[in-house]
C-alpha positions as CSV (number, residue, x, y, z in Angstrom):
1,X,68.6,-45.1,-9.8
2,X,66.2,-46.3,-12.6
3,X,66.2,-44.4,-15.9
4,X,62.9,-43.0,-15.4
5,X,63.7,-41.6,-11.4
6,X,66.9,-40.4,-13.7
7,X,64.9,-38.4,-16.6
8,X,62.5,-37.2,-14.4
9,X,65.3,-35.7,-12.2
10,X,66.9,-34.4,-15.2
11,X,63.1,-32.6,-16.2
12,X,63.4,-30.9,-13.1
13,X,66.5,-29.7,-13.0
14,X,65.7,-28.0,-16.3
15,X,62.6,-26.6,-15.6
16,X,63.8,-24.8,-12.2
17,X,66.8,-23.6,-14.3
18,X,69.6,-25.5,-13.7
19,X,70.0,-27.2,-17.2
20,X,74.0,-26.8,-17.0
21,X,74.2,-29.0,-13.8
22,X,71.9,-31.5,-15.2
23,X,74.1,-31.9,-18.2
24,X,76.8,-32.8,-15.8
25,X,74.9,-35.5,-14.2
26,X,76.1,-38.9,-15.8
27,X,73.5,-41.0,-16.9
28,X,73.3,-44.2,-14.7
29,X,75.1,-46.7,-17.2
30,X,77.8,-44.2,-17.8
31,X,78.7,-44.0,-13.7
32,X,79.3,-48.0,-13.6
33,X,81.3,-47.1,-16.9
34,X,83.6,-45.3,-14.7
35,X,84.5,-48.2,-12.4
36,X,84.2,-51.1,-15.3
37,X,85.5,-50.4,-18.2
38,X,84.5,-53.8,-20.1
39,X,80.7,-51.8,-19.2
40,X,78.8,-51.3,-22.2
41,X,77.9,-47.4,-22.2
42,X,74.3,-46.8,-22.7
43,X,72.1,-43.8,-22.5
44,X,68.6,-42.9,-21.5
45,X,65.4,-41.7,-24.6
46,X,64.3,-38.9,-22.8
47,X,60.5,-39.3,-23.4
48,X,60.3,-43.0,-22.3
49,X,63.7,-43.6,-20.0
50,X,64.6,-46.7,-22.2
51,X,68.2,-46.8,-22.2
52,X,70.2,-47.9,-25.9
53,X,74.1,-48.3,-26.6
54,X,75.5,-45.0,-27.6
55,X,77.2,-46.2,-30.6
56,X,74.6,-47.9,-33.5
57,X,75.4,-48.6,-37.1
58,X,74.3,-46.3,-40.1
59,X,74.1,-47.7,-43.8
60,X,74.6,-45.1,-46.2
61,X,76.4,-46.4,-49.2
62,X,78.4,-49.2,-47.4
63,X,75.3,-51.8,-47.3
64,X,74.0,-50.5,-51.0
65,X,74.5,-53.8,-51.8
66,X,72.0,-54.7,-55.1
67,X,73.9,-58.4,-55.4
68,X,73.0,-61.2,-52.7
69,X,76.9,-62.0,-52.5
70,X,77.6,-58.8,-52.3
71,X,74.8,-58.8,-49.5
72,X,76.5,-62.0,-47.8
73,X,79.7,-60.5,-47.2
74,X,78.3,-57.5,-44.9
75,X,77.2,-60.9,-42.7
76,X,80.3,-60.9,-40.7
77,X,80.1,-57.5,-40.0
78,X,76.4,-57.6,-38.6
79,X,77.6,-60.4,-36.6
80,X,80.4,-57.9,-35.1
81,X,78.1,-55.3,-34.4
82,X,75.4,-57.4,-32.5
83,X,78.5,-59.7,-31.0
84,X,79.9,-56.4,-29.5
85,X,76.5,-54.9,-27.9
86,X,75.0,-53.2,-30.9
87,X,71.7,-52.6,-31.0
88,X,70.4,-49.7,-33.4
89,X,70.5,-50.0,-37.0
90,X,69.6,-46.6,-39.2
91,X,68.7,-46.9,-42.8
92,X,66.9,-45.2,-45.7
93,X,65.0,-45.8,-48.9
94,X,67.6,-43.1,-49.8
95,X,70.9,-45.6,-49.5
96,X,69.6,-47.4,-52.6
97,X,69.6,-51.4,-51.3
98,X,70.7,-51.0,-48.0
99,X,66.7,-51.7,-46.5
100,X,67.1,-55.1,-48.6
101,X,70.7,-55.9,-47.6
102,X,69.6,-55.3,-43.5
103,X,66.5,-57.3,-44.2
104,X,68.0,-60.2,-45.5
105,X,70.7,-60.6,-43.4
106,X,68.7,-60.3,-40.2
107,X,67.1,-63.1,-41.7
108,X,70.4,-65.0,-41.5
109,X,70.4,-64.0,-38.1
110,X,67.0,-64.6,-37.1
111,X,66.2,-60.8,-36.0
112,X,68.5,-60.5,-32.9
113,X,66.5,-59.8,-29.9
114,X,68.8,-56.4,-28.8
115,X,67.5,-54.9,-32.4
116,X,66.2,-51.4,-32.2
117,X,65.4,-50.9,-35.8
118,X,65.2,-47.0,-37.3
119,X,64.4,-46.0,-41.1
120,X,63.1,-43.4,-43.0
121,X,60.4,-41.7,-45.0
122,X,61.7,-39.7,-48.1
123,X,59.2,-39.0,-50.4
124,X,56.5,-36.2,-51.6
125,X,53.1,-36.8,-50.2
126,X,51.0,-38.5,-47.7
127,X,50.1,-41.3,-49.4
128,X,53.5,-41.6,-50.7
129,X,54.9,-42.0,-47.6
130,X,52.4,-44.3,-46.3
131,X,53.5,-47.1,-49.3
132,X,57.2,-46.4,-48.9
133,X,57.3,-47.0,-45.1
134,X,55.5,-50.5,-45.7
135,X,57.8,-51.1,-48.7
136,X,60.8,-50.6,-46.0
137,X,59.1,-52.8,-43.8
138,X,58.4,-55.8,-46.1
139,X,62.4,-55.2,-47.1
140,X,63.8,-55.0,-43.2
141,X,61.0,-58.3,-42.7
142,X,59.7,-56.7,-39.7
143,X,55.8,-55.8,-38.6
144,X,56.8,-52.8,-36.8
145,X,59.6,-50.2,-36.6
146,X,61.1,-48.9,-33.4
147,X,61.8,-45.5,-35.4
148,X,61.0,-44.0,-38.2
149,X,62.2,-40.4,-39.1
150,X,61.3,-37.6,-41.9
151,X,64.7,-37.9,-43.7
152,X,65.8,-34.5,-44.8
153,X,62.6,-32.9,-43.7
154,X,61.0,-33.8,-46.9
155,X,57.4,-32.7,-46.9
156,X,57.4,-33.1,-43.2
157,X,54.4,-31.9,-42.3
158,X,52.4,-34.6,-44.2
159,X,54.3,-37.4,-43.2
160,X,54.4,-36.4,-39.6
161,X,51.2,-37.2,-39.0
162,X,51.1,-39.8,-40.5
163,X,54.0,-41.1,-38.3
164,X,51.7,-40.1,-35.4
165,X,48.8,-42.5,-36.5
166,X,51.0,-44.4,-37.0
167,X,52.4,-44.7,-33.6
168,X,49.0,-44.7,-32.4
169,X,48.6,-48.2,-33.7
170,X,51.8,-49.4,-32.6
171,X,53.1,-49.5,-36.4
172,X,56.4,-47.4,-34.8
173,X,57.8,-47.0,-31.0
174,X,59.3,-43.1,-31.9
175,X,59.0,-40.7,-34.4
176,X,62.0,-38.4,-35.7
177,X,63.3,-36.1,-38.4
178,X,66.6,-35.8,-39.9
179,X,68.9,-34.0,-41.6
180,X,72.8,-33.7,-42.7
181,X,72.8,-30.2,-44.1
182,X,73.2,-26.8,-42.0
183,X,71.3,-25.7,-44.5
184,X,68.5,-26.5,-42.8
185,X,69.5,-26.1,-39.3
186,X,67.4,-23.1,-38.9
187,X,64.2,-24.9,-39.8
188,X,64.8,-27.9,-38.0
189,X,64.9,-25.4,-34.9
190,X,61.3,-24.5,-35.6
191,X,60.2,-27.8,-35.7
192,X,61.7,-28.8,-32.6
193,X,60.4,-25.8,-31.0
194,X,57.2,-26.1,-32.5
195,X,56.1,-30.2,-32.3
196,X,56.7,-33.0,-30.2
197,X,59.2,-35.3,-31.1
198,X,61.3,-38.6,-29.5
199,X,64.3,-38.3,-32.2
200,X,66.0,-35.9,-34.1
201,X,69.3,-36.5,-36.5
202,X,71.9,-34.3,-37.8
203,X,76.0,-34.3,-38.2
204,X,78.1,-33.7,-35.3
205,X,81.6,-34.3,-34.8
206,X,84.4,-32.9,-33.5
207,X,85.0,-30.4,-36.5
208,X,81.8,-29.9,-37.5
209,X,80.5,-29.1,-34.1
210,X,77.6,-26.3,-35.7
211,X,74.5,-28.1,-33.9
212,X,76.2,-27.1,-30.4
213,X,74.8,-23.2,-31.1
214,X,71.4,-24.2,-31.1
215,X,70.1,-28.2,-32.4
216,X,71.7,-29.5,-29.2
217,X,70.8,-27.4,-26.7
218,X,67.1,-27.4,-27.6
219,X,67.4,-31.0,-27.9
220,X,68.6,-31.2,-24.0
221,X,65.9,-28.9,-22.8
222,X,63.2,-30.6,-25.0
223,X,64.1,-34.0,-23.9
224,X,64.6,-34.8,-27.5
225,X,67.0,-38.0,-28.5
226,X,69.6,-37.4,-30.5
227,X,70.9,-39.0,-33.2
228,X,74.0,-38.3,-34.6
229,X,75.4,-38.9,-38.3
230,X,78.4,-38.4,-40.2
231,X,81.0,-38.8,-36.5
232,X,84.1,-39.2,-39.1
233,X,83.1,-36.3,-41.0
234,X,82.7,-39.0,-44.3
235,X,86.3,-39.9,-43.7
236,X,87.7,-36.4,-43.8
237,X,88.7,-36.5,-40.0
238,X,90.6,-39.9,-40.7
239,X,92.8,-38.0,-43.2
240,X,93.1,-35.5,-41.4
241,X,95.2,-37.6,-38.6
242,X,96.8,-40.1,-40.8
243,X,100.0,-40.9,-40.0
244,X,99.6,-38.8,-36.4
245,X,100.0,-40.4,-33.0
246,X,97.1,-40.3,-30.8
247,X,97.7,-38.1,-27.2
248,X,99.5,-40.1,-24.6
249,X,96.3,-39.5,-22.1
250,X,93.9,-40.9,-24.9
251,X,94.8,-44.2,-23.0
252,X,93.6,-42.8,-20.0
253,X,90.0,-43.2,-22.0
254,X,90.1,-46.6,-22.9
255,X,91.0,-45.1,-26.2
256,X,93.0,-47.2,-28.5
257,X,92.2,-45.8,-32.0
258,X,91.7,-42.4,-33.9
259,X,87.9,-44.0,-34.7
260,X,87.6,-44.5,-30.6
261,X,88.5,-41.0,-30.1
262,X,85.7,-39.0,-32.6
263,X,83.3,-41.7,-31.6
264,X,83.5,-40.7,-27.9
265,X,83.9,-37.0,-28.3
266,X,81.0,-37.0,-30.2
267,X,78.8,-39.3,-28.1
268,X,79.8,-37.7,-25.6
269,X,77.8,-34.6,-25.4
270,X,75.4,-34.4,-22.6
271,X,72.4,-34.3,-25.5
272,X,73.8,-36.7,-27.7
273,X,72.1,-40.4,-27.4
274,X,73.7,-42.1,-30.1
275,X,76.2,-41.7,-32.8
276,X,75.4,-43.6,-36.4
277,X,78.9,-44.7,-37.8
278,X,78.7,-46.4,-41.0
279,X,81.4,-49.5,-42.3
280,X,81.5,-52.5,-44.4
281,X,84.6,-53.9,-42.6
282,X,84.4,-56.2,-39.9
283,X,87.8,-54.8,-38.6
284,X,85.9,-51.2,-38.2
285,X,83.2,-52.5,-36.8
286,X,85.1,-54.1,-33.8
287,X,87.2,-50.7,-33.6
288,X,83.8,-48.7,-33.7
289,X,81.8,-50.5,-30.8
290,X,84.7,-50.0,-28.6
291,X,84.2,-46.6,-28.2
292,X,80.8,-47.6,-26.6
293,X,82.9,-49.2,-23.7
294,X,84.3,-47.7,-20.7
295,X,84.2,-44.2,-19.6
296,X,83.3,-41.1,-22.1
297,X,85.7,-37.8,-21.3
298,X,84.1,-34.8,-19.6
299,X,83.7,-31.1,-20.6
300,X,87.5,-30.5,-19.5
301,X,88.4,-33.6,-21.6
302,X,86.3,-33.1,-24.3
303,X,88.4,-29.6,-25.1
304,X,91.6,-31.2,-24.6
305,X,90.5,-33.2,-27.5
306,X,89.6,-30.2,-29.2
307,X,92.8,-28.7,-29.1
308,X,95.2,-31.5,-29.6
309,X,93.5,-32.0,-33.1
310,X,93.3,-28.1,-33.8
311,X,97.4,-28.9,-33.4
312,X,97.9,-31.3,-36.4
């Protein structure tokens, strides 16, 4: 089964009601998981079918890097993430030098084929926005962006049509907005009810699991992609377990590591497409993508997880 014979399927199954079976349908990469688990998982963009690995790399703080050798020493752990099937990248003008730290080190690696490249506009007014998206793309090196997304809903509305002339012209592949604050959950549900979009981002993990009561479900039935930001929780979840073992049927999973097991909870979710982990160690990095490897648990699973952790 293609991706598109699989979204199209999926559209139906929504539309004559039966939303809850289609989330139970495994996306086509994610049944050969099952039977390979050296299978790199990838899901489907709902309003094109093109499939991407469901764990990418975010840059907030950990590539603010204002110093070139500061700069060269995140070169190792690029070379992890596209060695180990990476392919989408998520910045900001927001993360202080992070655009200029991507930029010049996929110089270094001459701009890996497998790149899906996603970035931000944060800034008041149209015009604004229109300089600072082709400041980021001077920084990243690039002519084009596969994404670009209203961070924080900042003056949306102006920049979001820009993004759509601008993917008119084939400046950008998909348009998005973002946020990491429940605070504006509620208006983000407008949005998404209101306008068409390819990409939305906001937090989700597996203690912060708000966006389940309303941003993800609407992103199913919309066929909206999700990206999702903060999986550890900015650390918190990996203090939370420090020192605890993992579950004996973690194994089971492919699971090797307490990093493993948030990343594939959260990426998981039948309406998440990606999760957005950020490091600056190479060590992590490795750790990271192999949660994009193997099999992902299902609902039953997914609350066994739920509850083991509720019991540290």
């Amino acid at each position: 089964m293609t991706d598109k014979t699989f979204s199209e399927r999926r559209r139906k199954l929504i539309k004559s009601g039966l939303g809850m079976l289609a989330s139970m349908i495994a996306l086509p990469q994610l049944a050969i998981s099952q039977t390979n688990k050296n299978t790199l998982i990838k899901k489907a963009i709902p309003s094109t079918g093109e499939s991407i690995p469901v764990v990418g790399l975010g840059t907030s703080r950990t590539f603010d890097a204002s110093q070139q050798v500061e700069q060269i020493k995140l070169l190792p752990v690029l070379e992890a993430f596209f060695a180990n099937g990476g392919s989408l990248i998520d910045s900001s003008p927001m993360y202080g030098a992070a655009q200029e730290t991507v930029g010049r080190l996929l110089q270094k690696l001459d701009k890996p084929e497998t790149l899906f490249s996603a970035t931000k506009v944060w800034i008041e007014g149209k015009q604004a926005g229109i300089d600072q998206m082709q400041q980021s793309m001077d920084l990243w090196g690039i002519d084009s962006f596969d994404l670009m997304q209203i961070h924080n809903l900042k003056d949306w509305q102006s920049h979001l049509e820009t993004l759509r002339e601008w993917k008119e012209q084939g400046k950008i592949r998909y348009i998005g907005i973002t946020t990491s604050h429940n605070r504006f959950h509620e208006e983000l549900v407008d949005i998404m009810n209101r306008e068409s979009l390819d990409f939305v981002q906001f937090t989700y993990n597996i203690d912060n699991r708000t966006s389940e009561k309303s941003l993800l479900p609407i992103a199913f039935d919309k066929g909206i992609a999700v990206l999702v930001n903060r999986p550890f929780q900015r650390g918190d979840l990996f203090r939370r377990v420090k020192g605890k073992e993992l579950p004996d049927w973690a194994g089971e999973l492919g699971i090797n590591s307490w990093g493993q097991y948030f990343l594939k909870f959260a990426v998981s979710h039948p309406a998440v497409t990606c999760a957005i982990p950020a490091t600056s160690k190479v060590k992590h990095m490795v750790d990271n993508m192999q949660a994009g490897y193997g099999e992902l648990p299902d609902t039953a699973t997914r609350q066994r997880m739920i509850k083991y952790l509720q019991k540290i």
